[in-house]
Structure formats: C-alpha cells, structure tokens
C-alpha angles and dihedrals in degrees: 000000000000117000085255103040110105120181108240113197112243117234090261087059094050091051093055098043074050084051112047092048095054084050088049090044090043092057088038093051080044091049092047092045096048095047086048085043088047090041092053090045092058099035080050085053092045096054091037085052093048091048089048091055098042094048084053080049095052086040092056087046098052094050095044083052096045089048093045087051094051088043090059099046085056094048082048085055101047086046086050095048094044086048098055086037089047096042082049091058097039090058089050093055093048089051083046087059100046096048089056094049092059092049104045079054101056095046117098091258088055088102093051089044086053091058090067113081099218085055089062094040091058096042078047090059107030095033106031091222113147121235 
C-alpha cells in the first residue's frame, strides 16, 4: 500500500462496528438488569423472611402473654379463695374469743380476771362492756 493510502471503512463497515456495539451495550444492559433483578429478589426474601419471623414472634408473644394472663387470674383466684378461708377462720376464732371471755366472766374467777387490765381491754373490745 502506498505511504498515503489509509483504509477508510466503507458505510457497510461502519454499520456493522454500529452494530456489534449496540449488540455489546444490549447483553451488558441484560447482565446489569438481571443482577439488579437478582439483587431485589434477595433483598424481597429477605424482608418476607424478616416479617415471617416477626409475626412467630408476635405469635409466641401473644400466647406467653394469654397464658400469663390465665396464670394470674388463677393465682387471683387462689388469693381470693385463702382470704375468705382465712377471714372464716379468722371470725371463728373472734366468736371463739368471745365465747371464752364470757365465760371466763361468769365464772367465779371472773371477779379476779376483771381486776387485770388486759382482761377489761379485751372484754372492751370483744364485748363491748364498759369498764
């Protein structure tokens, strides 16, 4: 080839150099979609994974909290029952008291009993005699 002589592409050359980078730009695009596509599709499992576990969680939660609560009102109960057991009682023993205090007053130590002054404070306060 002569010092001066260049090759010039011709117009079909030029189309298919065109052509063969829009081909190369169309699978990169592809290979950049599909990675982005790939990337969304892990980062949706991932949240779908993270709102399934938190709704067991909430799960769990909701029935600790539904047996605690159960568990309490049968502890409330069980209070409730060993008060009013414990209040009966507690009157029987009163109206024990004040039976033995009449009687220890009508006894014929009663007057002796009457001179002690934690003999009077109870009748005071069981028997409602003033002193």
């Amino acid at each position: 080839m002569p010092r001066n002589d260049f090759y010039t592409p011709t117009d079909m050359d030029a189309l298919r150099m065109e052509n063969e980078l829009l081909a190369f730009e169309v699978r990169f695009l592809k290979t950049q979609l599909s990675s982005r596509e790939a990337e969304h599709e892990r980062s949706a499992a991932q949240l779908t994974s993270r709102l399934e576990e938190s709704e067991r969680s909430t799960a769990q939660l909701r029935d600790r909290l539904a047996a605690a609560s159960a568990e309490s009102e049968r502890s409330t109960a069980q209070l409730r029952d060993r008060l009013a057991a414990a209040s009966a009682e507690a009157e029987r023993a009163e109206q024990d008291l004040v039976l033995l205090l009449r009687r220890l007053a009508n006894s014929p130590l009663g007057w002796f009993f009457g001179l002690k002054q934690n003999f009077r404070i109870l009748e005071q306060r069981y028997l409602g005699t003033d002193a």
